[in-house]
Structure formats: structure tokens, C-alpha cells
N, C-alpha and C positions, 0 to 999 in steps of 0.2 A: 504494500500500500504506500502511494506517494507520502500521504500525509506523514506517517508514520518514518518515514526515509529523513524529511524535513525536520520532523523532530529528532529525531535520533541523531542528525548533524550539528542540529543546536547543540544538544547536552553534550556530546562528544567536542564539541570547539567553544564548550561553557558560556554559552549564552545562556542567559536564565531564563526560560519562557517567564509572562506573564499571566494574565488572566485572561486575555483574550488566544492565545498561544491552547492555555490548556483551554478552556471553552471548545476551541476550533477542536484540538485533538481530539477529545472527548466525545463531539461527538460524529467524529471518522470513525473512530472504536465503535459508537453505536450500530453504524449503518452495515459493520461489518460483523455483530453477533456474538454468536458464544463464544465462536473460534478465534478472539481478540481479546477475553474474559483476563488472560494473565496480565497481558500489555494496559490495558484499562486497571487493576490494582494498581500495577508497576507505577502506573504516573500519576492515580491516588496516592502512595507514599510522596512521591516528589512533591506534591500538593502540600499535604501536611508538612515536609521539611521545609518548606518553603513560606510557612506560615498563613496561606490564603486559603486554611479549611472553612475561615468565617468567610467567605465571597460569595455571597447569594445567586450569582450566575453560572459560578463553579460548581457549589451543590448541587442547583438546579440539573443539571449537565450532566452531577456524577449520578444522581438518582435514575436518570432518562438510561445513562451506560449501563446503570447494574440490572436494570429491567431487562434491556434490550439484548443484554449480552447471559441473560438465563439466570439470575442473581438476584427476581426482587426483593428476598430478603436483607441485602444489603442494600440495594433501596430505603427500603425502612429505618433499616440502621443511622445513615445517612442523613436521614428527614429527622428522626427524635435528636442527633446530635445539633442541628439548628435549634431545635427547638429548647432542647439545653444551653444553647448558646445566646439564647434571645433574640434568635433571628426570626424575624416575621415572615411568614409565610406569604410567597405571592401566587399569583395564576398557574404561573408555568409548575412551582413550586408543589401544589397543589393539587394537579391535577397529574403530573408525572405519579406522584405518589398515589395516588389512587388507582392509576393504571397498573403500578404494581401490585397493589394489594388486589385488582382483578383477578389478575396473571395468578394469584398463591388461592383464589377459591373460599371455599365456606371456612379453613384453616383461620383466616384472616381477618373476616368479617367483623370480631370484637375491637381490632384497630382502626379497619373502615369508620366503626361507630362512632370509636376514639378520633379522629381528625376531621369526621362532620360537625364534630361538637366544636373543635378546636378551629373550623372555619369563621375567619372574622366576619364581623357586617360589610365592609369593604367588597367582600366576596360571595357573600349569601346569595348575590342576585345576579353572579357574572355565569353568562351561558355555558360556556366552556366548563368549569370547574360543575356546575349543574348535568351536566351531561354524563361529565366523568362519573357523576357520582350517581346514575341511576345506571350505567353500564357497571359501576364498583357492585350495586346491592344486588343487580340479578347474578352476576359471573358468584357473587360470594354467596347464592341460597335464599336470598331476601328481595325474591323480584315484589313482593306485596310494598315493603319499603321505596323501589324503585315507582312505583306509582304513587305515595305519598309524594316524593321529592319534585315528581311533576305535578302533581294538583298545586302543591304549597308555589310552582312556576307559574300557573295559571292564575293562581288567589291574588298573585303580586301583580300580574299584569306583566310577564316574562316571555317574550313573543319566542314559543318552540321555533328549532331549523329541524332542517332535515334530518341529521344526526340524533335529534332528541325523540322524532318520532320513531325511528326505528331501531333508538335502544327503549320505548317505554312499550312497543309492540312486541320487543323481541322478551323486555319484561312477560307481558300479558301473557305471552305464548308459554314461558317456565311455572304461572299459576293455572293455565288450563281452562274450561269451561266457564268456572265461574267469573271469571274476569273478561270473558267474551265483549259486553257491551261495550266495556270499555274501549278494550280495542279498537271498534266498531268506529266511537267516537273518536278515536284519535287518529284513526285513519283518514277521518272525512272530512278531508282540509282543500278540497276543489276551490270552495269558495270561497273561503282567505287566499289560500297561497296559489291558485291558478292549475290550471290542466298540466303543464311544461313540470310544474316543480313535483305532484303528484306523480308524473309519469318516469321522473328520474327514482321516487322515492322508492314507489313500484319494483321499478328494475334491479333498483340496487338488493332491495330487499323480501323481491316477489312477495310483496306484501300482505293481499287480500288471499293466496291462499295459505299463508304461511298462518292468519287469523284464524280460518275456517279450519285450520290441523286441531285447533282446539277446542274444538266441540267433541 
């Protein structure tokens, strides 16, 4: 991997990356997987010796690597050492960590619980991190939870995207029968969001029969 060639020249002619340096590396290692999972530690230690474990773009970054590379539990890791540090959690921050706590299942869901609570106001009402986190309560066991998280989007006046309908349908579908109406309802957005955005939603997510599996 180029990236990895450029840094390995830095550190070998002691340039000392910075934060934008590790950011970039970080996440080259992501896009490249498990099988980058050592080299991704490797320049976590450099991080720490380096003293920039407290860099909110850094952690963000290292969380996204330790998902992405088959590790969310150092993810996790990762997110409570901010959180010991007094680092305020932002979007990116946020919703990385809930993507991993996906990725780990019903194992994990009492953390999920733990960092919905620990979501500030700031954030209660940002779509992205709301999304994450009704795709966090179905992957974790708790798709009836993922349909709360959307009603309480609706009560606020939280305009769903596409992403939201087809993790609150792909919810509906993990409770079965009796959550049908729902579906029903949340599928039938023609006439707010248009024929065009419908037809994408459909495709993406063969939708209307993916509803009707659940009867």
C-alpha cells in the first residue's frame, strides 16, 4: 500500500507525522481490513508515544480502524478512554462507535444502552448518529427499541432519509407480524419524499416484499 510506503519513509528519515499524517494513515489501514489489523496497532503505539491519544480526530479515526479492521472491541476501548479523558463526544465520534457495537450483536447491547444515555443534546436530534443508532438496537436484539428511536424522530419533527427508512423497516422485519402496520407506515413516503426517492428506497432494499416476509 502507497500510503503505508509514505509513512514508513517518514518514520525511517524521522519525520514525526502529525495529526493529520496519522488521521490520513489510519484511515488507508481502514479501507484495507483485517489484513492491516497489526500495522493499525503498530501506529496506535506511535500515537500514544507521541502524546496525541487526547486528538478527537485521531480517536475518531482509531475507532473507524478497529471496526473496520475486525477489532470493534477495541473500538470500544478506544471511545471509554475519551470519555475518561473528558473528551466530548462528537458525530463522527458517535456514530463510529455504535457501528461497532453493531458489528459485536446482542453481546453488546448493554453498552449501546450505555452511550444512548451518554449522547448529549447537541446530538439527540442529529440524523446520522439517529440512524446509527436504530441500525445499533436491531443488529444488537432490540429492533422494538429501534422503532422507539424513530417515533421519538418523528415527535421532534426529524425529517427521516432514506437510510432511516430502511434500517426502521429492516427493524420491523426482526419483530415480525406484529409490527407489520408499522412498516406499512413507514414505507409510505410517495407523498412527502416523491416517486424517484421511493423507487431508489425500493431497490436498495426490495422493500414492500421484504415487509410482507413478515406476516
Amino acid at each position: 500500500n502507497k500510503s503505508d510506503e509514505v509513512f514508513d519513509h517518514m518514520i525511517a528519515n524521522n519525520i514525526n507525522p502529525d495529526k493529520i499524517t496519522f488521521t490520513k494513515i489510519l484511515s488507508a489501514i481502514s479501507s484495507l481490513g483485517p489484513k492491516a489489523l497489526e500495522k493499525g496497532k503498530q501506529i496506535h503505539q506511535q500515537i500514544i508515544q507521541q502524546k496525541l491519544g487526547t486528538n478527537q480526530f485521531i480517536n475518531n479515526t482509531l475507532i473507524q480502524m478497529y471496526d473496520k479492521c475486525g477489532e470493534p472491541n477495541k473500538s470500544i476501548e478506544v471511545y471509554d478512554r475519551m470519555i475518561a479523558n473528558n473528551i466530548i463526544p462528537d458525530e463522527f465520534t458517535l456514530t463510529n462507535v455504535l457501528l461497532a457495537i453493531s458489528n459485536l450483536g446482542s453481546k453488546a447491547l448493554e453498552k449501546g444502552k450505555q452511550i444512548h444515555q451518554q449522547i448529549t443534546h447537541q446530538y439527540k436530534y442529529n440524523i446520522f448518529v439517529l440512524n446509527t443508532l436504530i441500525q445499533m438496537y436491531y443488529k444488537c436484539g432490540e429492533p422494538s427499541k429501534s422503532i422507539e428511536v424513530y417515533d421519538q424522530m418523528i415527535a421532534n419533527n426529524i425529517k427521516p432519509n432514506e437510510h432511516t427508512f430502511i434500517n426502521v423497516v429492516t427493524a420491523v422485519c426482526n419483530i415480525g407480524p406484529s409490527a407489520l402496520e408499522k412498516g406499512k407506515r413507514s414505507s409510505g413516503i410517495n407523498a412527502e419524499y416523491g416517486d424517484s426517492k421511493q423507487t431508489k428506497i425500493d431497490k436498495q432494499l426490495q422493500l414492500s416484499p421484504t415487509i410482507y416476509l413478515c406476516n
